[in-house]
N, C-alpha and C positions, 0 to 999 in steps of 0.2 A: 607528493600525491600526484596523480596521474592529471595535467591539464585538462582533458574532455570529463572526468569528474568534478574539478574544481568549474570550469566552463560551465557544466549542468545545475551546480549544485548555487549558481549564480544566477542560473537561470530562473531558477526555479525560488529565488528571494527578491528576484524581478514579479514574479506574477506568471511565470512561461510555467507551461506544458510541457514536459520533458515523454520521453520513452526507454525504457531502458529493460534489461532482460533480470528475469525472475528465476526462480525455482523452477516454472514449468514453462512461463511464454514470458513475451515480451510485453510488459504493464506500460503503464499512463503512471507517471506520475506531476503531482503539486504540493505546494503547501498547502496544509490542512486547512490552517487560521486565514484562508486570501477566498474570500466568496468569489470574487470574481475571477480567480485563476479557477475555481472549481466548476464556476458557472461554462470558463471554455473546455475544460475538459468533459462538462458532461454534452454540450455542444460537438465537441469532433467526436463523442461516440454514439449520440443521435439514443441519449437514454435517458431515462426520465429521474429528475432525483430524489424522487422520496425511495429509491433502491437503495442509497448510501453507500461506502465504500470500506473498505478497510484499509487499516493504514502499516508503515513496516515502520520498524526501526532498526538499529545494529545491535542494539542492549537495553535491559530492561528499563534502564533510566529517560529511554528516547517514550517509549510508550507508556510509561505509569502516570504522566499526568491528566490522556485521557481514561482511566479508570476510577469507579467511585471506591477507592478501597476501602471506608465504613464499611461497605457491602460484600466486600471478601477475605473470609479469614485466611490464614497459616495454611491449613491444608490444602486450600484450592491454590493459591498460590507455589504453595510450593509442587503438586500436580501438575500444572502450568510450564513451571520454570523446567522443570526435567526434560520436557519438550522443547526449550530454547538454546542457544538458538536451533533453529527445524522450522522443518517444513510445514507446521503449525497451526492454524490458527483460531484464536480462542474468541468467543465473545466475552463481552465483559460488562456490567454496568457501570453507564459513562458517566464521569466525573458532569456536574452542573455546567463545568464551562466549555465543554464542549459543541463548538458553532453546530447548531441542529443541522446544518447543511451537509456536514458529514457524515451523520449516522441517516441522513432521510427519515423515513415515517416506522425505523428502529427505535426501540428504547437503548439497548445496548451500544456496544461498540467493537469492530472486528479489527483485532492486534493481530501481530505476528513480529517474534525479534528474528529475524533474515539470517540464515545462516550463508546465503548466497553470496561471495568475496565481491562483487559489483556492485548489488544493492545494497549490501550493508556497508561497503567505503561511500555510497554517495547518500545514505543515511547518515556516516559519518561528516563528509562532507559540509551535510546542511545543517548538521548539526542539531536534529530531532528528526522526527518523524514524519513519512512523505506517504500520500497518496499512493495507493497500489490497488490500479486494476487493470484488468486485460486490455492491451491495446487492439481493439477492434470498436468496429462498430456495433450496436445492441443488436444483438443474435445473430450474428457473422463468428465463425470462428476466430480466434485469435492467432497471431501470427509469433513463430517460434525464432524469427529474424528479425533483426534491421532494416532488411533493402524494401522486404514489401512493407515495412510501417512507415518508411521515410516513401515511398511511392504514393501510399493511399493517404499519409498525412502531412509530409513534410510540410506546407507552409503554416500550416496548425500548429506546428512543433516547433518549442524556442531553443530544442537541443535534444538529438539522438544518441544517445551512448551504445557502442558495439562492447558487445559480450557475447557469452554462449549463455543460452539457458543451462540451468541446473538438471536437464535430462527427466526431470520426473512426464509423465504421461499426461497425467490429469491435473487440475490447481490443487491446491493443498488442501488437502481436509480442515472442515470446518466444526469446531467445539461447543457448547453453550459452558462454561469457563465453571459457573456455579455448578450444574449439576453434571457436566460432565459426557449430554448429549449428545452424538451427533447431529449436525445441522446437514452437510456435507461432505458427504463421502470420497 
């Protein structure tokens, strides 16, 4: 495995803030379960948290334990899964143990298994599921590099991973998992 993977993915079971590139731009990520690695990432993006975030994995085993699955039959599920991994992403209703800090002033919770080969090795990596959202600041656009997120963030950051974006334009479409709504286009 590639060391600036392993590096990050180290990182980021320290408490750090990582960056790394996505489907469309270059995300924030942390561990889900670490409030206070959440509390500095929502800190270097100057955003309020009852937004909540979404989180990725590599395969569906990284993201099923924040889901209530009482709550979702066979169908939706397997609707879901035809879209994995992709560009994706579903809401879901969250399992009970999911730290409120993650879903914010949501009920639900926003998945996505990463078909991206960067973030889903450093899903692999960490071994579950990691924070994913746009590295920028709140209502600043997001930046599709490395050099301007390691610029406007670097000493914020406990590791930058270079990659290319996935090329898509816009962030991935967003689901309501149950009924199959768009949230985000």
């Amino acid at each position: 495995m590639d060391n600036a993977l392993v590096a990050a993915a180290d990182a980021l079971r320290r408490g750090g803030v990582i960056a790394y590139p996505t489907e469309a731009v270059y995300g924030f990520g942390c561990d889900p379960a670490n409030q206070a690695a959440f509390e500095a990432l929502f800190a270097l993006k100057q955003r309020p948290p009852t937004q909540g975030v979404l989180l990725i994995g590599a395969d569906f085993s990284h993201v099923e334990p924040y889901i209530d699955m009482q709550r979702v039959d066979a169908q939706v599920l397997e609707r879901v899964q035809a879209t994995w991994p992709g560009p994706q992403t579903w809401i879901f209703p969250r399992a009970a143990s999911v730290p409120s800090w993650v879903a914010g002033a949501h009920e639900g919770i926003a998945l996505r298994v990463t078909a991206h080969p960067v973030a889903a090795a450093l899903c692999r990596a960490f071994g579950g599921a990691i924070v994913s959202t746009s590295a920028n600041r709140h209502g600043e656009p997001p930046s599709r590099q490395a050099g301007p997120v390691r610029e406007a963030f670097g000493s914020g950051l406990a590791a930058v991973v270079e990659g290319a974006c996935g090329g898509r334009e816009r962030p991935t479409p967003i689901h309501d998992a149950l009924t199959g709504a768009i949230i985000r286009s």
